[in-house]
C-alpha positions as CSV (number, residue, x, y, z in Angstrom):
1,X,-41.8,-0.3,-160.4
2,X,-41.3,-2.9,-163.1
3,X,-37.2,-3.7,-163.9
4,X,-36.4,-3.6,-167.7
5,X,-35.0,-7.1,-168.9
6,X,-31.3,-6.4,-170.4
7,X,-31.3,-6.1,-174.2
8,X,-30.0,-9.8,-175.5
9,X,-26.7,-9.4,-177.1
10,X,-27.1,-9.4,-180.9
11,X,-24.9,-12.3,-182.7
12,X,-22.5,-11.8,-185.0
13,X,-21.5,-15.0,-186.2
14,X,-23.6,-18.2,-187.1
15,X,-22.0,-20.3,-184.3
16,X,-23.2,-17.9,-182.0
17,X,-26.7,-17.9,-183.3
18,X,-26.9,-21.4,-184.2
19,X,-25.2,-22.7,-181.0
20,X,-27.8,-21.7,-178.8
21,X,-30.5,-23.2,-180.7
22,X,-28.4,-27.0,-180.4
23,X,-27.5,-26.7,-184.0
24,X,-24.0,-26.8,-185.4
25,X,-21.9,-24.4,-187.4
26,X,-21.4,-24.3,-191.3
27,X,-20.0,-22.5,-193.9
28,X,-23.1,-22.7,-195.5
29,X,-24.7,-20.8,-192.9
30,X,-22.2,-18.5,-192.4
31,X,-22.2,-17.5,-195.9
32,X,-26.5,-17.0,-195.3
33,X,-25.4,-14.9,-192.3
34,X,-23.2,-12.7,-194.2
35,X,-25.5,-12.2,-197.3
36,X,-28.3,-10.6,-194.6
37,X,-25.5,-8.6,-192.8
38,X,-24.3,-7.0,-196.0
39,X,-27.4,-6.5,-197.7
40,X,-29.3,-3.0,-197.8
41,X,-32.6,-4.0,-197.1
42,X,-34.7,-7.1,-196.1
43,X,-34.1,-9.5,-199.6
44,X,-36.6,-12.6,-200.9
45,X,-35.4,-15.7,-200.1
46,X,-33.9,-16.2,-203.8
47,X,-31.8,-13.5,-203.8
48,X,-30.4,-14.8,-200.6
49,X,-29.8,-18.1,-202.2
50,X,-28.2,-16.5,-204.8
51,X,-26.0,-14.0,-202.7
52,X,-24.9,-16.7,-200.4
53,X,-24.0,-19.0,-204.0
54,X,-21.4,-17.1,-205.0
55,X,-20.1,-17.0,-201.5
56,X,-20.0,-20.6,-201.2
57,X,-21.2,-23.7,-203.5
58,X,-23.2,-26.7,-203.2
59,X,-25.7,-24.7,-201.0
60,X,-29.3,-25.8,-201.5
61,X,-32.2,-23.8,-201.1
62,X,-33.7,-26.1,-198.8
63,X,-30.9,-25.3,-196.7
64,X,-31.6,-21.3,-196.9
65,X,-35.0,-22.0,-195.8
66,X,-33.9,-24.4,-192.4
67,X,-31.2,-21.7,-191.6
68,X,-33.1,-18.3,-191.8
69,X,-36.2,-20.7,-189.7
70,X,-33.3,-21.3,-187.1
71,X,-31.7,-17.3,-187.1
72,X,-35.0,-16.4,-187.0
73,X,-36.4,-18.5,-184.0
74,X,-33.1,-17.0,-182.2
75,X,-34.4,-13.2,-183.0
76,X,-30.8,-12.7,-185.0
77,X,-33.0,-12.0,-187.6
78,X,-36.4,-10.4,-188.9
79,X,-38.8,-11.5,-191.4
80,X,-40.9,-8.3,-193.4
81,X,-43.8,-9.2,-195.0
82,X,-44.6,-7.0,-198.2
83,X,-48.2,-6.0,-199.4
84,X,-47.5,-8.7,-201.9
85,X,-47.3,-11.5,-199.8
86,X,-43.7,-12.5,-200.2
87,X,-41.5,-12.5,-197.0
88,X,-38.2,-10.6,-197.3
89,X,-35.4,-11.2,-194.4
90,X,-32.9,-8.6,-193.1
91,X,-29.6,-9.3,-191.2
92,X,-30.3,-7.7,-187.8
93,X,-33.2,-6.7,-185.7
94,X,-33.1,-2.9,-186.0
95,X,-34.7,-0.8,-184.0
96,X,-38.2,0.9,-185.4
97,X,-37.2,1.5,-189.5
98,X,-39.6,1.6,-192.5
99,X,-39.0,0.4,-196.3
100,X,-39.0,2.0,-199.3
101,X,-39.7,-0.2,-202.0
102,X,-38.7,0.3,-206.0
103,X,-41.6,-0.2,-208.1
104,X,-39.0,-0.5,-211.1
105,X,-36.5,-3.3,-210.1
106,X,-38.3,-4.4,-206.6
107,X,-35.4,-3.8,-204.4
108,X,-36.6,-3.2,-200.9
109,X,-34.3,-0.9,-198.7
110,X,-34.0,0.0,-195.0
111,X,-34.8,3.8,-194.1
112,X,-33.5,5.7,-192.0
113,X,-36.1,8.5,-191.2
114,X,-39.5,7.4,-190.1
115,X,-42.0,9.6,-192.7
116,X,-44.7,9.0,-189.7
117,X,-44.3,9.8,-185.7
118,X,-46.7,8.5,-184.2
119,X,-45.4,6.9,-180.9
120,X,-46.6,3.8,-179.0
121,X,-49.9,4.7,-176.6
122,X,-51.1,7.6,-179.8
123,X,-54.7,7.2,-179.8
124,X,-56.5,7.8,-182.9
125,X,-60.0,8.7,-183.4
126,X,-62.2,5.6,-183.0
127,X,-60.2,4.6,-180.2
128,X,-57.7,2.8,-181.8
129,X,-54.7,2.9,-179.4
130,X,-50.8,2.9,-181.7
131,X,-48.6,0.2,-180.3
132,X,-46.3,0.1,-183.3
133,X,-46.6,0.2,-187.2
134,X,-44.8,-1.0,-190.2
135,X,-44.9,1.5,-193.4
136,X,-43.6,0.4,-196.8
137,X,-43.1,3.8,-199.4
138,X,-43.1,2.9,-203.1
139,X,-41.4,4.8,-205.8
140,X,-38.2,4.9,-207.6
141,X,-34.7,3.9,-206.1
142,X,-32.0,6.4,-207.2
143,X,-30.6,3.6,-209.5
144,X,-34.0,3.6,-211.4
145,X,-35.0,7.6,-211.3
């Protein structure tokens, strides 16, 4: 019988994400950090800038880049790639959640309901065998209707 591996404790603060990864603390980071934890949804790298701006100044985008590369590589983090191309991040690795996206304004938020349950091993005709999937629902967000 295979033994599970214990779920990794999830991070809260930037010097426990960064710290393992060798890197040091910053304000900077922690303001980055905070911007993802209160957000509603996965947001573009801009609006993060901008978030974490009026949290804290003198923060350069090339530092928003280097510090969601670093939460990310320590899985504090999750990048969601829209149909568009453009990567969103979101402040913790939830379990399985789709998106809803607002065709009006852009705004991507987290769901809570999964519209499709299909669960890992469904096969599907043609043999295709479900691991996992990703859906992203378009519309209007209740601030747009």
């Amino acid at each position: 019988m295979k033994q599970r591996k214990p779920m990794p404790k999830i991070a809260t603060t930037t010097e426990e994400n960064i710290s393992g990864l060798g890197q040091r603390q910053t304000r900077q980071r922690d303001a980055i950090l905070q911007v993802l934890h209160s957000a509603n949804g996965p947001l573009p790298v801009p609006e993060i800038h901008a978030r974490a701006l009026e949290l804290r100044d003198k923060l350069g985008i090339a530092t928003v880049y280097r510090t969601l590369k670093l939460l990310q590589e320590n899985g504090t983090i999750q990048a969601v790639t829209l149909p568009s191309g453009e990567t969103c991040y979101q402040g913790e690795p939830h379990a399985h959640h789709d998106h809803f996206q607002c065709r009006k304004c852009n705004q991507v938020f987290d769901l809570d309901v999964c519209p499709l349950r299909l669960k890992s091993g469904t096969e599907l005709p043609g043999g295709f065998v479900v691991q996992d999937h990703q859906m992203l629902l378009y519309g209007l967000c209740p601030a747009c209707v």
